[in-house]
C-alpha positions in Angstrom: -15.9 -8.8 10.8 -17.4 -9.1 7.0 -19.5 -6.0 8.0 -16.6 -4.2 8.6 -14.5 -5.2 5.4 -17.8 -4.8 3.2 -18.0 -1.4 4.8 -14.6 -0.4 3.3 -15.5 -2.0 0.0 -18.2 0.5 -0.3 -16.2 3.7 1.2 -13.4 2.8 -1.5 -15.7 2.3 -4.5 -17.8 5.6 -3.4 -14.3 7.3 -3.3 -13.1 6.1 -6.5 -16.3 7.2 -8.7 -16.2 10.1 -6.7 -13.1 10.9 -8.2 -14.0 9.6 -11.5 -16.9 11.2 -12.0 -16.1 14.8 -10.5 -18.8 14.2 -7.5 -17.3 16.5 -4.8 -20.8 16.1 -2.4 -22.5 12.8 -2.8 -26.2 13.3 -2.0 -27.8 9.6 -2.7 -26.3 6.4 -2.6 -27.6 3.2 -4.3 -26.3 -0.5 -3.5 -26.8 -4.3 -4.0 -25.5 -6.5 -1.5 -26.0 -10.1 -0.3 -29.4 -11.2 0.9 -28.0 -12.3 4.1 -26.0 -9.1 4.7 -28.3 -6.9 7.5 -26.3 -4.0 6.9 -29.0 -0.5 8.0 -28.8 2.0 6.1 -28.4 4.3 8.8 -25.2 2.6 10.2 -23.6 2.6 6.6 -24.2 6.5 6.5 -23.0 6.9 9.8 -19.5 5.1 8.5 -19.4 7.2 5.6 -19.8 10.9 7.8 -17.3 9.4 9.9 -14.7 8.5 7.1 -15.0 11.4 5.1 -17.2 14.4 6.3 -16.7 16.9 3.6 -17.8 14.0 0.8 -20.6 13.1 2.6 -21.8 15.8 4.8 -25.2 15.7 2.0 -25.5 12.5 2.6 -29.6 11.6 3.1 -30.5 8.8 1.4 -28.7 5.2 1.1 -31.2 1.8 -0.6 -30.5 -0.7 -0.1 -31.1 -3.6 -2.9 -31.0 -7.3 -1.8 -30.1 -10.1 -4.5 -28.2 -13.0 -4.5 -24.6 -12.2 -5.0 -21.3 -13.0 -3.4 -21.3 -12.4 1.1 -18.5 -9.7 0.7 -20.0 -7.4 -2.4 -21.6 -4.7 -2.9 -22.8 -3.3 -6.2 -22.8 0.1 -6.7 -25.2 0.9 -8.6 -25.6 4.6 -8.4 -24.7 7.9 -7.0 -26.2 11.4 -6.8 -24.2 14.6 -5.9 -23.0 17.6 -7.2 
């Protein structure tokens, strides 16, 4: 269930600095979360495609950063696109 809701937390902040920062293909995805989250990298991009092809149809690369931080965050720390 938190995987899920942390999942959204992520597609709706990648949404929003998509918008804010003109980013109409997002290429590379950087992220902080919990040290006890096991959230793959490969499962989270598979969300994304699923949510919102045309955004991230470039998608190839998502890292993963684990620190001690809240169980249902997730620290953007960067994207790449064009």
């Amino acid at each position: 269930m938190d995987t899920n809701i942390l999942y959204e937390k992520i597609y709706n902040g990648l949404l929003k600095m998509s918008k804010e920062y003109s980013v109409e293909k997002v290429e590379e995805i950087y992220i902080v979360l919990n040290i006890d989250k096991d959230i793959k990298e490969k499962d989270l991009m598979r969300y994304l495609k699923s949510k919102n092809a045309s955004l991230f149809q470039d998608l190839e690369k998502i890292e993963i950063t684990k620190e001690e931080i809240e169980m249902i965050t997730a620290i953007i720390t960067n994207i790449k696109g064009r």
